[in-house]
N, C-alpha and C positions, 0 to 999 in steps of 0.2 A: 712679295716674291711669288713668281709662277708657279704652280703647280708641280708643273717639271724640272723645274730648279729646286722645288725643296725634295722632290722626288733623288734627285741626282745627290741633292748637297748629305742627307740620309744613306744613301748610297755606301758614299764614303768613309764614313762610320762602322757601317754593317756589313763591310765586305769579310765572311767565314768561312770556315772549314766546311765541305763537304765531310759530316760523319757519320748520321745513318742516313736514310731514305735511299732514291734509286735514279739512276739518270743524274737531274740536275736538283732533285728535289733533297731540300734538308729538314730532319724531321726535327732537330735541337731547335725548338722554337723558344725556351723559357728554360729559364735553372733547374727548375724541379723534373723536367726531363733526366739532368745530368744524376739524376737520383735515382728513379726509378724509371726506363722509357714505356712502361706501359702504362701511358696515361687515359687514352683516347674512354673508359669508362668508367673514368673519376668525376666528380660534382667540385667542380672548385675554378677558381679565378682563370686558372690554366683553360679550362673548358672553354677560352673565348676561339682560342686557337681550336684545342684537341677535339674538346664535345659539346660546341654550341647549344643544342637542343639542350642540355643537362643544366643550362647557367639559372635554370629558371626553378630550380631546385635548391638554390640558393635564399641563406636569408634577405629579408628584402634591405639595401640600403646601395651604397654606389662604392665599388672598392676598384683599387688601382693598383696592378702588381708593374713592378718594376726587374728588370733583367739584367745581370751582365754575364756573360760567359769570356775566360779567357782559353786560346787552345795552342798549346804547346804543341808543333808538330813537326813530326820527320817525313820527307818523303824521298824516294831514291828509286833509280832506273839504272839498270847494268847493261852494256853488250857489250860481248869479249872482256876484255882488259878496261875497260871504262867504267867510271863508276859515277853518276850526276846526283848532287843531292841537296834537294831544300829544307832550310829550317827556319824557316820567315814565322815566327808566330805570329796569331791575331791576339791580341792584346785587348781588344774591346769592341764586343760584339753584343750590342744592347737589343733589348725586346720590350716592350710596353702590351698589357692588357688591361681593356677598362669593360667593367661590367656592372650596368645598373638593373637593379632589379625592384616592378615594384607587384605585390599579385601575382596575379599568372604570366608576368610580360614581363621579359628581359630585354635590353639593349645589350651587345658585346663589341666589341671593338679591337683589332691587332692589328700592330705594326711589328713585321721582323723581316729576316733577309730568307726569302722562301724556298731558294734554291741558290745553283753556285757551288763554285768547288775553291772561293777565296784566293789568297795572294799565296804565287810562288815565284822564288826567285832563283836560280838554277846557275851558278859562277860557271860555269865552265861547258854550258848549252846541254842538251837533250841526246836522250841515245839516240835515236835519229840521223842525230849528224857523221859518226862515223860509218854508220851504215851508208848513209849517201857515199861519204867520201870512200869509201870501199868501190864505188864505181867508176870513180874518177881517173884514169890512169895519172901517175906522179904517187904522192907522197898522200895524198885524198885529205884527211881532217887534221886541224892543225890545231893550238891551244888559241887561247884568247876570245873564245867566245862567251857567250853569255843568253840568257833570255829569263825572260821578267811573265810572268801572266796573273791576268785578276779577272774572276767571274763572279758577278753577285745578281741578285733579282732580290731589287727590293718591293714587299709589296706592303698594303692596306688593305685590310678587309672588315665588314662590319654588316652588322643585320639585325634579325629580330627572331627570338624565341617569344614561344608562347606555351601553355599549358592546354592540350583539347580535351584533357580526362582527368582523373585521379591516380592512373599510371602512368599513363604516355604526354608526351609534348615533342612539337616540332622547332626547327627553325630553320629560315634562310638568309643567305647572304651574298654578298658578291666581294671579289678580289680583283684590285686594280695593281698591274705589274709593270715594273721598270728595269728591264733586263740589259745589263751589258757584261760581254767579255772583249777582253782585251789580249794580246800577245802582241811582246813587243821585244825584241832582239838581234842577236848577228853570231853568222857562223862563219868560219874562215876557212877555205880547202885551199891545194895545193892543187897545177892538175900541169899535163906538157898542152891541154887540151889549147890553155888560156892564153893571150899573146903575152899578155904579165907575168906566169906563171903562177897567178894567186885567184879566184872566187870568191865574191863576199856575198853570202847570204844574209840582208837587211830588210827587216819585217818590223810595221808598225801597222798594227789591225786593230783596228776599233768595232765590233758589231753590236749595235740597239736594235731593242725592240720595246713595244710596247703591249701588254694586252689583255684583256677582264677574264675572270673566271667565275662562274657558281657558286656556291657552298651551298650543301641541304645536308641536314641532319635529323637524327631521333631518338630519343630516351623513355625508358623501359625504368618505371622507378616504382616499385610494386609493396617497398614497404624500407624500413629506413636501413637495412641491412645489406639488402641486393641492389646494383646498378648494370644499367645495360647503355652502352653507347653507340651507337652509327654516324656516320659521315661518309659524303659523298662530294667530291669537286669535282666538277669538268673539267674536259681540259681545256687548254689554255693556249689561243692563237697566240703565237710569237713570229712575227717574220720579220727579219734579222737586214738590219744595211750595214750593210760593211763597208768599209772608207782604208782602204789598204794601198797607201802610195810609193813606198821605197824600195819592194821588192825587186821589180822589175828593172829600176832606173838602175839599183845596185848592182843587179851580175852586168849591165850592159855598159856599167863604169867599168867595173873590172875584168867584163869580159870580151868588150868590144862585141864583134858581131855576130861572137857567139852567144851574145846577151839572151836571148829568147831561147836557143836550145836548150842552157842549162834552165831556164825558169820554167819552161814546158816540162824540162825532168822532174826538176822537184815539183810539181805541179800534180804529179801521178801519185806523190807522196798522203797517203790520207792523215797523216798528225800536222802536214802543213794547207793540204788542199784549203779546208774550210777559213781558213785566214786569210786568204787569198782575195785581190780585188774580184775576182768571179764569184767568190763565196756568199753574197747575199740572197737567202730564201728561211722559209718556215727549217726549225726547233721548236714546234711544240712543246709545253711542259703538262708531259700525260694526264688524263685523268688518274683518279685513285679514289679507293675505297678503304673507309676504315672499321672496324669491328670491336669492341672492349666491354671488357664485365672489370667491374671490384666489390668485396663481399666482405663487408665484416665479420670474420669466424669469431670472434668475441671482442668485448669491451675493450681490448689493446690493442688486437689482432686485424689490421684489413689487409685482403688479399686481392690482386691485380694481375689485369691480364689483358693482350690486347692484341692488334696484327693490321698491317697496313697490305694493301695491295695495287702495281701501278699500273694501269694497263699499257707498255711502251710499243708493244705490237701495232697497237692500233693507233697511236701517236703520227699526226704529217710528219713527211721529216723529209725537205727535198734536197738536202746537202748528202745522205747515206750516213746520219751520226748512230742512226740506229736498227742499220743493217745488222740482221745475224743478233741481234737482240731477244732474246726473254722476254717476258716480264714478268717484274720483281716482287718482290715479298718482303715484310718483314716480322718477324714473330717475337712477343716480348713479355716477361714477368713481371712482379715488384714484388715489395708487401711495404704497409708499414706499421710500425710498433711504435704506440703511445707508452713513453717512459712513466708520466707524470700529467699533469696539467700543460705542462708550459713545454716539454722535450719532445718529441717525436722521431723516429729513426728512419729512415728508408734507406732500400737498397733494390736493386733488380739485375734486369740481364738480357741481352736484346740480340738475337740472332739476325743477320741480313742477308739478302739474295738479290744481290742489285738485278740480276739477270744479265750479265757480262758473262764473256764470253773470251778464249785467245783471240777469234777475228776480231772484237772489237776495241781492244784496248790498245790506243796511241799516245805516244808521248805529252801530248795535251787533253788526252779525255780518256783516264782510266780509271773506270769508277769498278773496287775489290769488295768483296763478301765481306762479312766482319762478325767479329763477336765483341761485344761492349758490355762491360761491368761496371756498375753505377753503383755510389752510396751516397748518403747524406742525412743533413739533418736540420730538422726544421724548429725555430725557438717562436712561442706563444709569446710577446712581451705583452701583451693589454689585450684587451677583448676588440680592440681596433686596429695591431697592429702584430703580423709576425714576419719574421727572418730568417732564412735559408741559408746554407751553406752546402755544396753538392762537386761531385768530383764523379768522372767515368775515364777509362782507357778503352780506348779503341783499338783492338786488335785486328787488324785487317789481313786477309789472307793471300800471302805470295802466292803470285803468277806469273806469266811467260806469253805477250803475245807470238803470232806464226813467224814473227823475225828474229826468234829468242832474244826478246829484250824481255829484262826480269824487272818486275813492277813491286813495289813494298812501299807499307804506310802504317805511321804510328801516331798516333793524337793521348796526350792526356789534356783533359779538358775540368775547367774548374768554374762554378756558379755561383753567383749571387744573386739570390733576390727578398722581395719587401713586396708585403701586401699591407694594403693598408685599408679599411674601410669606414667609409663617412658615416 
């Protein structure tokens, strides 16, 4: 199989919940996130993702964590009298990390879904569309519509740490991405405009991209108590083709020759512009920086702490997805407490700042602040093998973009995972 075929066929699989990170970036890369998200200055399996540099800190042998997250979620959009709401969960959202380590050299290795804002399905279309049909003279929006969307980037990444001291060690890496979003649906207006008296808004958008990114990191490991973690990605060309054929052909079935005026309208629309066969150019997936300490205050007690930062300012972005943008942050706790030999507890708490904004939040891309509370617990079975179990709610904060349409999101999300080591 091609490259880009098992690239796509994983895809399908991995398509998730946007729940923390910013823009398009998801930070849930593995179960033990769902525990505590301030990982980025822990020493462990997760470190292939969070703290590369740090994997070499590890004992030496070759160990393999395995992922699944499932994520229960509501999302819903209001204007006026309208209420649209998806409850699509993802049901199966896998992660793999493999880390060998032998001396001062580590190998790491990840595959997860790196960004994306997953599958929604919307019975009854997007706020949007009454707002359109509030233009229309007649009757304007009608029932019977629908729209479906899925955005995932699946990627691979993998590199090499190494030890240059008794404190410190580096690593770098690169990340290969396979990005696509989709929106696919139909809206129905009434207008005296039409010679039928009907509108059919019909939208099937496909946008790929393909595109590598960096990874450099660095660890600060000064005695077996204290850690320090850094990470650095580039960001990440994505220029996007879009293959969008129904739209047009649609209002000019149902609108004869007024076919192109109403598509030119909606066209002004920015939750439908970037769908659009015009819509093909760069989305960027920013660079970001990351920062982490954990410190064991004593023999039961480690404490955690971490902060991701994305630069979206400085992000291309020749569609306008990220006009009037920020950039974002996000600031995170943990701890965990060793019961026993075999139990271990964790819990945290993760503050977010997507950097959004009322101008930017459209029916198709509205990424909310959040506050996320994570616990979990993790079982020692064999000195070769242990077992997670991790749960977080995502609380996201209602907003209003400048057309008062009212945006709200709720995710409980649930982990498993298995480390295993050879």
């Amino acid at each position: 199989m091609k490259f880009k075929q098992q690239l796509m066929l994983l895809g399908i699989v991995l398509s998730a919940n946007a729940m923390g990170g910013s823009i398009d970036y998801l930070s849930q890369q593995d179960a033990e996130y769902l525990a505590h998200p301030a990982m980025v200055g822990k020493i462990g399996v997760s470190g292939a993702y969070y703290n590369p540099a740090g994997t070499v800190w590890l004992e030496d042998g070759t160990y393999i964590q395995v992922n699944n997250q499932t994520h229960l979620k509501e999302y819903s959009m209001e204007h006026g009298d309208y209420k649209f709401k998806s409850d699509k969960p993802s049901p199966v959202v896998p992660s793999l990390q493999i880390v060998k380590k032998k001396g001062d050299t580590a190998f790491f290795f990840h595959a997860g879904a790196i960004a994306g804002g997953g599958s929604v399905a919307y019975s009854g279309g997007i706020a949007t569309f009454p707002e359109i049909g509030d233009k229309f003279p007649g009757k304007g929006f009608i029932n019977g519509s629908t729209i479906h969307g899925k955005s995932y980037y699946v990627a691979f990444q993998g590199g090499i740490a190494r030890k240059f001291s008794e404190t410190w060690s580096g690593a770098v890496g690169l990340r290969l991405i396979d990005a696509e979003r989709k929106f696919k649906g139909e809206g129905n207006f009434e207008t005296v405009l039409s010679p039928t008296g009907k509108v059919k808004f019909d939208i099937d958008s496909e946008r790929t991209a393909f595109g590598v990114a960096g990874i450099f990191g660095l660890n600060y490991h000064p005695n077996d108590r204290f850690n320090l973690g850094m990470r650095y990605e580039t960001e990440t060309k994505l220029d996007f083709d879009n293959k969008e054929h129904n739209l047009k052909n649609g209002f000019n079935s149902s609108a004869g020759p007024l076919g192109n005026f109403f598509y030119n309208y909606i066209s002004k629309d920015p939750a439908i512009k970037q769908w659009m066969a015009e819509g093909s150019g760069k989305r960027n997936l920013p660079a970001m920086a990351a920062i982490g300490a954990s410190y064991r205050a004593t023999d039961k007690l480690t404490l955690l702490a971490s902060g991701n930062y994305y630069f979206i300012k400085e992000a291309s972005d020749d569609l306008g997805n990220f006009d009037h943008y920020d950039n974002g942050y996000e600031v995170a706790v943990g701890l965990d407490y060793q019961l026993n030999e075999k139990w271990t507890l964790m819990t945290g708490y993760q503050y977010t700042d997507t950097g959004a904004n009322e101008k930017t939040y459209t029916d198709t891309d509205y990424v909310l602040d959040a506050n996320m509370y994570s616990a979990g617990v993790k079982y020692k079975y064999s000195s070769q093998l242990e077992l997670m179990a991790t749960y977080s709610y995502v609380d996201y904060i209602n907003d209003k973009n400048i057309k008062n349409i009212r945006y709200s999101k709720h995710v409980d999300a649930f982990g498993l995972g298995l480390i295993y080591k050879f």
